[in-house]
MIKE-351406 format. One record per residue (C-alpha): chain; x, y negated, z negated; residue number from 0. Coordinates in nm, 3 decimals, decimal comma, always signed. Last residue first. Example, Ala and Ser with C-alpha at 12.3 -4.5 7.8 and 13.67 -1.06 7.14 Angstrom:
+-----+---------+---------+---------+-----+
| mol |    east |   north |      up | seq |
+-----+---------+---------+---------+-----+
|   A |  +1,367 |  +0,106 |  -0,714 |   1 |
|   A |  +1,230 |  +0,450 |  -0,780 |   0 |
+-----+---------+---------+---------+-----+
end
This chain:
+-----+---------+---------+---------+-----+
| mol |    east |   north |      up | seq |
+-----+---------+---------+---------+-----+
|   A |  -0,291 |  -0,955 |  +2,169 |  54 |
|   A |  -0,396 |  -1,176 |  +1,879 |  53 |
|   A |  -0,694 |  -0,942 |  +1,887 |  52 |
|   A |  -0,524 |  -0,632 |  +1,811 |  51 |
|   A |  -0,243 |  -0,801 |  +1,553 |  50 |
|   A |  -0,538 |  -0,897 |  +1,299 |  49 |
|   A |  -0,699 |  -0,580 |  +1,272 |  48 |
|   A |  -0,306 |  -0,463 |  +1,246 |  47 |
|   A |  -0,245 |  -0,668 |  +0,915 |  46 |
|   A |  -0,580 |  -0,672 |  +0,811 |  45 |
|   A |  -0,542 |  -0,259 |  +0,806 |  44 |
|   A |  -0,207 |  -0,290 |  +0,647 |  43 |
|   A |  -0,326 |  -0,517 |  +0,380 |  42 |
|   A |  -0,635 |  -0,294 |  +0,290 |  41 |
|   A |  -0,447 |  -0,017 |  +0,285 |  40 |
|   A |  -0,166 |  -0,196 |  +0,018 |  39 |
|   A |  -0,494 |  -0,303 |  -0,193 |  38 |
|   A |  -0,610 |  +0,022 |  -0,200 |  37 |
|   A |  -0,222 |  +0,170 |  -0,325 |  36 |
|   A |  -0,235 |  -0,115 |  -0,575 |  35 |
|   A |  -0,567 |  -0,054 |  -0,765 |  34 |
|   A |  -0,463 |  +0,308 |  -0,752 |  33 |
|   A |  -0,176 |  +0,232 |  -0,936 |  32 |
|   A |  -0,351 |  +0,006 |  -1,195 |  31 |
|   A |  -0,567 |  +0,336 |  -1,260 |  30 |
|   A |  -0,310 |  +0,552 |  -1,304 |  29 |
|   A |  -0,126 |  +0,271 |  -1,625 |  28 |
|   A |  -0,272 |  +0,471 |  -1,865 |  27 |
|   A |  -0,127 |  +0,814 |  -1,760 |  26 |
|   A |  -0,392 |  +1,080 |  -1,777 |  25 |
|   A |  -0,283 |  +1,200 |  -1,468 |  24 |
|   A |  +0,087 |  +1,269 |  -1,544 |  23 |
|   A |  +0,291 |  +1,052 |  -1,308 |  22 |
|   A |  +0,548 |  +1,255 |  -1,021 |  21 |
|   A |  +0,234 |  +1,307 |  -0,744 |  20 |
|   A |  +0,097 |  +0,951 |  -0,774 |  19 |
|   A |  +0,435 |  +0,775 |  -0,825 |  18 |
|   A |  +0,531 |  +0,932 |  -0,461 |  17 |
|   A |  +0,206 |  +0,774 |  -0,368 |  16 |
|   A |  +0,305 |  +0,452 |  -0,469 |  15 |
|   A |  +0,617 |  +0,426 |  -0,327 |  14 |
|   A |  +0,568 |  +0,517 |  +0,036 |  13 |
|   A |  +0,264 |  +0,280 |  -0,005 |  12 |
|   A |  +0,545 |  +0,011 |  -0,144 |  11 |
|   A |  +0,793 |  +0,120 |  +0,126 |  10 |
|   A |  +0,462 |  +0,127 |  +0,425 |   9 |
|   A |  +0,389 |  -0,250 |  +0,262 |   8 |
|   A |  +0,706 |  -0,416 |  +0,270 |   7 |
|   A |  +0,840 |  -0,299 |  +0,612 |   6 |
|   A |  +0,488 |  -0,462 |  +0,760 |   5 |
|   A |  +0,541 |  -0,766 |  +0,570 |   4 |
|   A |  +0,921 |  -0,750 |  +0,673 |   3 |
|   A |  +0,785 |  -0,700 |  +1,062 |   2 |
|   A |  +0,567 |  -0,994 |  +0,989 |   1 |
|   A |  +0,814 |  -1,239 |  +0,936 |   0 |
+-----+---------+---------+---------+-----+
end
């Protein structure tokens, strides 16, 4: 189960930042992105914080 939370979030990151070089930067919805992108780093980084002292 991990390794499709893991899958999820680098496609969704992948995602995101090809939306941040394509949308025009005075898009409203820019600042919802960002919102997303930090919370996708700060659900990888639990994610492996969480892995290196499990192991």
């Amino acid at each position: 189960m991990k390794i499709l939370n893991l899958i999820h979030v680098v496609v969704a990151q992948a995602f995101y930042r090809w939306a941040m070089r394509e949308i025009n930067p005075l898009h409203p919805d820019l600042p919802r992105i960002m919102l997303r992108q930090q919370e996708l780093a700060d659900k990888a980084q639990r994610m492996f914080s969480v892995r290196s002292f499990s192991q």
